[in-house]
ZAMARGU-4260 file (C-alpha; in steps of 0.2 Angstrom, whole numbers, plus 5000, padded with zeros to 4 digits):
<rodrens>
0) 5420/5368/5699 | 5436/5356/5701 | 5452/5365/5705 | 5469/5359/5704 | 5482/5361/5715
5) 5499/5357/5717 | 5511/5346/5727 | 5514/5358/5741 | 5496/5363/5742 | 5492/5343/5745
10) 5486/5343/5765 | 5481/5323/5765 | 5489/5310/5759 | 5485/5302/5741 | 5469/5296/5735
15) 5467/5277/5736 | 5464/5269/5718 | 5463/5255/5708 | 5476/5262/5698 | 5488/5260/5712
20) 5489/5240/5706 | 5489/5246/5686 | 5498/5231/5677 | 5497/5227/5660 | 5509/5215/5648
25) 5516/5232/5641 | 5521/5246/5651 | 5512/5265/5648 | 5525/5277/5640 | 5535/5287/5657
30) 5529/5302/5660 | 5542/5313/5651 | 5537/5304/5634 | 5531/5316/5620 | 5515/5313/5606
35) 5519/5313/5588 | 5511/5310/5574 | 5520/5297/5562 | 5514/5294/5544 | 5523/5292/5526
40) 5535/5305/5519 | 5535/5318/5535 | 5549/5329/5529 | 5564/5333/5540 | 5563/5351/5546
45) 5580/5355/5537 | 5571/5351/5521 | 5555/5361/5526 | 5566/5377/5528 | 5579/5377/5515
50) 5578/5391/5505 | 5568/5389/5488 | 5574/5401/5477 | 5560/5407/5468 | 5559/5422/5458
55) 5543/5433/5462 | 5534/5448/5452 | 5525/5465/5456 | 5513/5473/5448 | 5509/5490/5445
60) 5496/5498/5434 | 5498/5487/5418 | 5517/5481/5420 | 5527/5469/5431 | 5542/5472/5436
65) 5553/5456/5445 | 5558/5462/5463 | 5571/5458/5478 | 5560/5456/5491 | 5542/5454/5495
70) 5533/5470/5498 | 5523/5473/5514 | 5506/5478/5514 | 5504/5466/5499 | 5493/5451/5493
75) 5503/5435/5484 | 5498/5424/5472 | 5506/5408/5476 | 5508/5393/5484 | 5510/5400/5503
80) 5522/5385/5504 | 5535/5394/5492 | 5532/5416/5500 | 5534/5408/5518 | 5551/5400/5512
85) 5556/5417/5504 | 5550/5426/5521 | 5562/5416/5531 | 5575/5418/5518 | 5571/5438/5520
90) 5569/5437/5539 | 5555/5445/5540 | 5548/5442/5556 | 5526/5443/5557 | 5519/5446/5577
95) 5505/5439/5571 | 5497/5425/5559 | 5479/5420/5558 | 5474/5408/5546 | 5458/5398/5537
100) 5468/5384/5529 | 5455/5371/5521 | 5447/5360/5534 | 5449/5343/5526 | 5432/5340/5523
105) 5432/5332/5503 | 5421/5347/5497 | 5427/5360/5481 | 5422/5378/5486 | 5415/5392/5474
110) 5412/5411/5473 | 5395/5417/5472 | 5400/5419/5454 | 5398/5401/5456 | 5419/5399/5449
115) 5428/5387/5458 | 5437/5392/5473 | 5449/5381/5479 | 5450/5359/5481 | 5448/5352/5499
120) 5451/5335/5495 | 5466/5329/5504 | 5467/5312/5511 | 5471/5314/5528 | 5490/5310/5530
125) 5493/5321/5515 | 5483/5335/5522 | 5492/5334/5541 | 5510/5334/5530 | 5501/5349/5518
130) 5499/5357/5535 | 5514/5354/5544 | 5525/5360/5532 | 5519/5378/5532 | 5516/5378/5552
135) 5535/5376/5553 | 5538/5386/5542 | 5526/5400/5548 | 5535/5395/5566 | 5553/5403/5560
140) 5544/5416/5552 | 5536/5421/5572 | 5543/5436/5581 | 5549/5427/5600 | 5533/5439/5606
145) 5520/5431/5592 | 5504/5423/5592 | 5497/5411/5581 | 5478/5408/5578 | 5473/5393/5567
150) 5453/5392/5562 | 5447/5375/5558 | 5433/5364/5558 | 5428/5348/5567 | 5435/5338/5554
155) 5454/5339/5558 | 5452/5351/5575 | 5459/5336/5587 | 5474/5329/5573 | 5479/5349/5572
160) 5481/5351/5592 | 5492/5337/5592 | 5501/5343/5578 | 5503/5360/5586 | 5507/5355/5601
165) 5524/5346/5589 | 5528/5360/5583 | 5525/5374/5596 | 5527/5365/5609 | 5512/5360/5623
170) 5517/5375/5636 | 5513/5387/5623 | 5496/5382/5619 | 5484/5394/5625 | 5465/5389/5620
175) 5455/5381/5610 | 5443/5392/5605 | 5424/5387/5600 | 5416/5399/5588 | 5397/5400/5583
180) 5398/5400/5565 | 5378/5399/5562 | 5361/5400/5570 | 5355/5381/5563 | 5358/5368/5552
185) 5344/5355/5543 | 5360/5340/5543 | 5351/5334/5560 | 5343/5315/5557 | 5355/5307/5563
190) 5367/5317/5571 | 5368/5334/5580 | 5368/5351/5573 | 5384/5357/5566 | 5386/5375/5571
195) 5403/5377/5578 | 5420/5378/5571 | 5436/5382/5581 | 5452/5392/5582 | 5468/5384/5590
200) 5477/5399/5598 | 5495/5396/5602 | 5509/5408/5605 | 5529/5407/5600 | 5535/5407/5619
205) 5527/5411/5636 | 5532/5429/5634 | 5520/5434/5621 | 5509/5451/5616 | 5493/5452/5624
210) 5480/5465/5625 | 5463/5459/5634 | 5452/5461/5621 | 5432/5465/5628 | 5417/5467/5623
215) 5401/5479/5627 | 5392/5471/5643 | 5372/5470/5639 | 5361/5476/5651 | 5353/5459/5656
220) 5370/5453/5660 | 5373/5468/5669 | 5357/5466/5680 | 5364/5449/5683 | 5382/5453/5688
225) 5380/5467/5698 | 5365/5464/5708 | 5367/5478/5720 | 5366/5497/5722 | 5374/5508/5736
230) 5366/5525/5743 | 5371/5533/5727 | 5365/5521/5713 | 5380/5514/5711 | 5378/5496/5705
235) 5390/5482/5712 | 5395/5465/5716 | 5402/5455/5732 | 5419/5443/5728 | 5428/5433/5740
240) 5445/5442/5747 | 5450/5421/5747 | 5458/5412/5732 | 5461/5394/5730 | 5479/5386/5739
245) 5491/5387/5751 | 5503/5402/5756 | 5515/5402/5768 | 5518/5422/5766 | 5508/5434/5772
250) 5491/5431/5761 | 5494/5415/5773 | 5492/5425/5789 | 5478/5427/5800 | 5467/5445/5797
255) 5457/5452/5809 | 5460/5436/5820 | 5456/5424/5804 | 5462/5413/5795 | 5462/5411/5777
260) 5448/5396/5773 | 5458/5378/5774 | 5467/5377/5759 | 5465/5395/5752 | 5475/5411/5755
265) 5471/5429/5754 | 5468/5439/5739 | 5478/5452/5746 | 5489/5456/5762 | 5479/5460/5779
270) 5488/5477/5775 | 5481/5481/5759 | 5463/5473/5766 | 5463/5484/5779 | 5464/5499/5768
275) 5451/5492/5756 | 5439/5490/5772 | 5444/5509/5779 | 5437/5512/5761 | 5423/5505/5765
280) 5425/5492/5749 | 5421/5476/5762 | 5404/5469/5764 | 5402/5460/5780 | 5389/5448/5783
285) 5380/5444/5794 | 5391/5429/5800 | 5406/5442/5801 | 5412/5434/5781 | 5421/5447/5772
290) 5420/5450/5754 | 5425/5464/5742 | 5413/5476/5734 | 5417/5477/5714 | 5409/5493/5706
295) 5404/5493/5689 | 5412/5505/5680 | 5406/5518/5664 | 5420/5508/5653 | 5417/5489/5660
300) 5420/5479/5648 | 5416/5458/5647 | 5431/5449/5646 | 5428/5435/5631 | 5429/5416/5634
305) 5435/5403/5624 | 5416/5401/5618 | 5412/5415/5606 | 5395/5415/5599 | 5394/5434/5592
310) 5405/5433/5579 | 5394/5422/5566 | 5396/5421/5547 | 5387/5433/5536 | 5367/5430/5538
315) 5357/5445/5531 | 5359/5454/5515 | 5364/5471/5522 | 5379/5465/5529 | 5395/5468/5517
320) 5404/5454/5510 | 5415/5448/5495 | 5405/5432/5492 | 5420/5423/5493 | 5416/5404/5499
325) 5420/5402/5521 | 5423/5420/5523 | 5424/5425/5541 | 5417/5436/5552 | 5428/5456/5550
330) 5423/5462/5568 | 5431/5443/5575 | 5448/5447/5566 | 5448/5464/5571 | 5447/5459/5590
335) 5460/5445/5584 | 5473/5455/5577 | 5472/5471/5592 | 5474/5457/5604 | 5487/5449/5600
340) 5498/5463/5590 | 5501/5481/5591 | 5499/5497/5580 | 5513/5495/5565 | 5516/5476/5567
345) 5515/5462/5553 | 5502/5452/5552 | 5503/5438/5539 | 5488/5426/5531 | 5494/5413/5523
350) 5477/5408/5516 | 5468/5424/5516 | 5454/5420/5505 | 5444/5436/5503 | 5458/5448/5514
355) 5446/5448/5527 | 5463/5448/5539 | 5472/5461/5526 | 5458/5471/5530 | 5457/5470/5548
360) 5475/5475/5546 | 5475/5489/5537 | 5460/5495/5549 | 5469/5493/5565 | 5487/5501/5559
365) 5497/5488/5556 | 5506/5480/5541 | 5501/5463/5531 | 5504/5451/5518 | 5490/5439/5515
370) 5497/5423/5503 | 5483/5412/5493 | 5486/5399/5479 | 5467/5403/5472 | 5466/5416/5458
375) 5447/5417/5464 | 5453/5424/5479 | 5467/5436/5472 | 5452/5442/5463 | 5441/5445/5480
380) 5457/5450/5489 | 5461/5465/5477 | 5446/5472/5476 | 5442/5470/5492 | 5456/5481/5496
385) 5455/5492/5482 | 5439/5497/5479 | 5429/5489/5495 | 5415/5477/5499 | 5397/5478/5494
390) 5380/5470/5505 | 5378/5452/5501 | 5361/5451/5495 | 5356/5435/5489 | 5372/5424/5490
395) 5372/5413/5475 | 5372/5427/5460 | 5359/5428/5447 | 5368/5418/5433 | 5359/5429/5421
400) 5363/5443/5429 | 5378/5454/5422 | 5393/5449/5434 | 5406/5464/5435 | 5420/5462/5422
405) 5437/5466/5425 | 5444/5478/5426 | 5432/5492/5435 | 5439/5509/5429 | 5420/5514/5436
410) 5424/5510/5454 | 5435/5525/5464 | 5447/5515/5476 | 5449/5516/5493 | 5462/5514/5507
415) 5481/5513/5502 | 5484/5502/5485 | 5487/5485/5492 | 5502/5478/5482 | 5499/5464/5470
420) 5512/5451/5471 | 5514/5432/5459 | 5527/5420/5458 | 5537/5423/5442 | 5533/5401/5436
425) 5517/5404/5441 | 5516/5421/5428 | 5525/5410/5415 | 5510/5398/5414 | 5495/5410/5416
430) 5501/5425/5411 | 5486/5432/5402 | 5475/5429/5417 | 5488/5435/5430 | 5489/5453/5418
435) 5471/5452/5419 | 5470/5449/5440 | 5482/5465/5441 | 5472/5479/5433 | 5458/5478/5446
</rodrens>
């Protein structure tokens, strides 16, 4: 594996290269010259943030009432476009926001009720605008510490970066994530399988919350780890005590005599590998090469990488779902949010689809606000936080089947009531349905 390494570490001079007689009729960009995407009616950011004014609604039991503020620990009916602009106004600040936005891939969506879910028929330019627009907007509504995750799909996964990188700047991205979504797909005659989709993780600054997030180790991968065992059982591993580049402190020294390999340094100081080899935690070979013994310990945990194939879709009828179209994997929000936010934190989704985030939330401790423009997923969102989930069975439900009505006095709910919250235009129009939506 290539490693990089920097100006001061460089011990001969450059590389020779054709590049060295690079001329062309126009000259590349310099070096300091930023990417942006350019495209018809790109909004000035004074526009994007100016306060809306709308008025918004909660309701409770079989009444709405008009309210001052949007509630915490609440689902809202609207575009997101129009709560983000009222967050700001409110300065509410969120640690955290995952999102699912549409993926830009010309498709309509439906529940398993087989009723229309939400359009995903932008044209490309409008869909980028569509997206920027609330990325902003969920930028001021960041705490300095927060994180933003974004999950799309190969269709728009490269324009999004460079948008991202626009907005939040390149230093703060963090990965691109690749995520297992399924075991196969039949789409394969002339073109590979489609079985990933993606999450572009990026943070408000470079001081942001983290908490290493880990996973159980299997015992085929610690077998292959930690391929050795001392007098008492104990299983371990052998690491370098060397690191790549240059010191010129004491990891630079000579230990025992040696020096560091040309062009690494010491892990540590010769002081602290002293101790560690009075500990008897250095293996000596039989060439006299030091390395350090690593025991594996009761509570090891695998740190995960950007490639995460355990969290995939819903694939067996046991598991419990809403049955709302692209909802994600619970156990990969959960790690998500305790990753990047703390107990009693806000976490917003701005396109929560099913609450699949509200619930992850409300699990871990810390307050939400999920925002979706779909009445199909107010309806999923509601009572997946009022009354719970159920197994998935077959996906598509029987259309003869009797379908659940609302409301379900029959079903006790569980959890804290998770406020229910509509734009007040939006109530004028579909007031009848909106009523409806609220009793469940």
């Amino acid at each position: 594996m290539a490693t990089g390494i920097t100006k001061r570490e460089q011990h001969s001079s450059d590389a020779i290269s054709a590049l060295d007689f690079h001329e062309e009729s126009t000259p590349l960009p310099d070096e300091k010259s930023s990417v942006t995407l350019t495209y018809p009616n790109k909004a000035p950011i004074n526009d994007i943030i100016q306060r809306s004014n709308r008025t918004f609604l909660e309701f409770k039991i079989d009444k709405e009432y008009e309210i001052n503020s949007i509630p915490e620990d609440s689902f809202i009916l609207d575009d997101n476009f129009f709560v983000l602009n009222e967050l700001l106004a409110e300065k509410k600040k969120a640690t955290l926001f995952y999102l699912d936005p549409p993926y830009g891939t010309g498709f309509d969506f439906h529940s398993r009720e087989l009723e229309h879910a939400y359009k995903d028929s932008m044209g490309q330019a409008a869909y980028l605008e569509f997206m920027r627009r609330r990325l902003i907007l969920m930028r001021e509504c960041l705490s300095d510490d927060g994180s933003i995750y974004v999950h799309i799909g190969h269709q728009m996964v490269a324009h999004l970066k460079v948008l991202m990188d626009e907005i939040f700047g390149v230093d703060n991205f963090r990965n691109l994530i690749t995520r297992r979504k399924c075991s196969s797909k039949n789409f394969t005659r002339k073109q590979y399988a489609n079985i990933n989709d993606y999450i572009l993780f990026y943070s408000k600054g470079k001081t942001y919350k983290w908490n290493q997030p880990g996973i159980e180790p299997e015992q085929a991968w610690i077998e292959k780890e930690y391929t050795k065992t001392d007098k008492l059982g104990r299983r371990f591993k052998l690491v370098p005590v060397h690191a790549p580049g240059t010191r010129n402190g004491e990891t630079g020294q000579p230990w025992r005599g040696v020096l560091p390999p040309p062009g690494k340094h010491w892990q540590y100081a010769p002081s602290k590998l002293d101790e560690l080899d009075r500990q008897g935690d250095i293996h000596w070979s039989r060439n006299s090469n030091p390395r350090r013994k690593v025991y594996l310990s009761s509570d090891k945990k695998r740190s995960l990488t950007d490639y995460w194939d355990q969290y995939r879709d819903a694939h067996h009828q046991s598991i419990q779902i809403t049955g709302y179209p692209t909802e994600k994997n619970l156990q990969m929000i959960k790690m998500i949010v305790g990753a990047s936010s703390d107990t009693g934190d806000l976490v917003i989704d701005p396109f929560c689809g099913s609450g699949t985030t509200l619930h992850a939330a409300r699990d871990l401790g810390r307050r939400y606000i999920g925002i979706d423009a779909s009445f199909s997923a107010a309806k999923a969102t509601l009572r997946r936080m009022r009354h719970g989930l159920e197994p998935m069975g077959d996906y598509v439900n029987d259309r003869k089947a009797k379908v659940l009505e609302l409301p379900f006095p029959a079903i006790k709910r569980t959890g804290a009531l998770c406020a229910f919250v509509v734009d007040s235009r939006l109530f004028d129009a579909y007031g009848d349905e909106i009523r409806q939506i609220g009793t469940i």
